[in-house]
Structures are given as structure tokens and as C-alpha cells.
C-alpha positions in Angstrom: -9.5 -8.7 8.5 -10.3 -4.8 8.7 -7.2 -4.5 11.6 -5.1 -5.9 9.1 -6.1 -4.0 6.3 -5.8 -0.8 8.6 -1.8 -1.6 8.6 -1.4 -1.3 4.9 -4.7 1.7 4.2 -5.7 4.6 6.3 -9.7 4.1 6.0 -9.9 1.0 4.3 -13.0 0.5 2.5 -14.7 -2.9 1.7 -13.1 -3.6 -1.5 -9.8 -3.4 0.3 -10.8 -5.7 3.1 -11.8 -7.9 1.1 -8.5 -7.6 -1.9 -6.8 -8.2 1.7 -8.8 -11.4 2.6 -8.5 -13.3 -1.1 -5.2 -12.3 -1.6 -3.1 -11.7 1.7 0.4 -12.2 -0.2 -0.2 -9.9 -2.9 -2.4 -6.7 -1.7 0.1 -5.2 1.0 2.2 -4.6 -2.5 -0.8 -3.7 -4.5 -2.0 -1.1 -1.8 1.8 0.1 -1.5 1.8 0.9 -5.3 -1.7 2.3 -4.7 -1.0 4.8 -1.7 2.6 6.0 -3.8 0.2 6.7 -6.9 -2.2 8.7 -4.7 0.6 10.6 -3.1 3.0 11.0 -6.0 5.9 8.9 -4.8 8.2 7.0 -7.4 8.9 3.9 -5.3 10.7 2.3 -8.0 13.2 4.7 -7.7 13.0 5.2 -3.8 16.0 4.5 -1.6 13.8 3.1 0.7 17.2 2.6 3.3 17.6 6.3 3.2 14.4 6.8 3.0 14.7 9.1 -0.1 12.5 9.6 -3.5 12.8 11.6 -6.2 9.8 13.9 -7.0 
């Protein structure tokens, strides 16, 4: 579970191995919105084909 994890967090801690292993469906999204908060990305506005955000 912690290789699969490591695709969707840097340094994935326990809590995230183990949102990863209850929920496999749901936490690549929630860790998504979670790594775009941390960095300051507006994925809902990206142009993720362009690969383009505003800041």
C-alpha cells in the first residue's frame, strides 16, 4: 500500500497509507486537492491539457 500511496504523496505518512487502503477510489482525488492546497494551485480552474493554472 505505501508504493501506491508514494504515486499520489511525496513522503506519505501513515494516515495517508491508510486514507489510500480504505478508500482507493476516492483518496488519489483527495490527496490531489490536498497537494494543490499546499502548493497554491487552483485546479478547478487549471487547463490541465495545457497544463496551465492561474495564480
Amino acid at each position: 500500500m505505501k508504493e501506491e500511496a508514494k504515486a499520489y504523496v511525496d513522503d506519505p505518512t501513515i494516515e495517508d497509507i491508510l486514507t489510500y487502503a480504505m478508500f482507493p477510489k476516492v483518496a488519489p482525488g483527495f490527496f490531489e486537492k490536498q497537494r494543490d492546497k499546499k502548493v497554491g494551485v487552483d485546479a478547478v480552474h487549471a487547463d490541465k491539457t495545457n497544463k496551465i493554472h492561474p495564480v
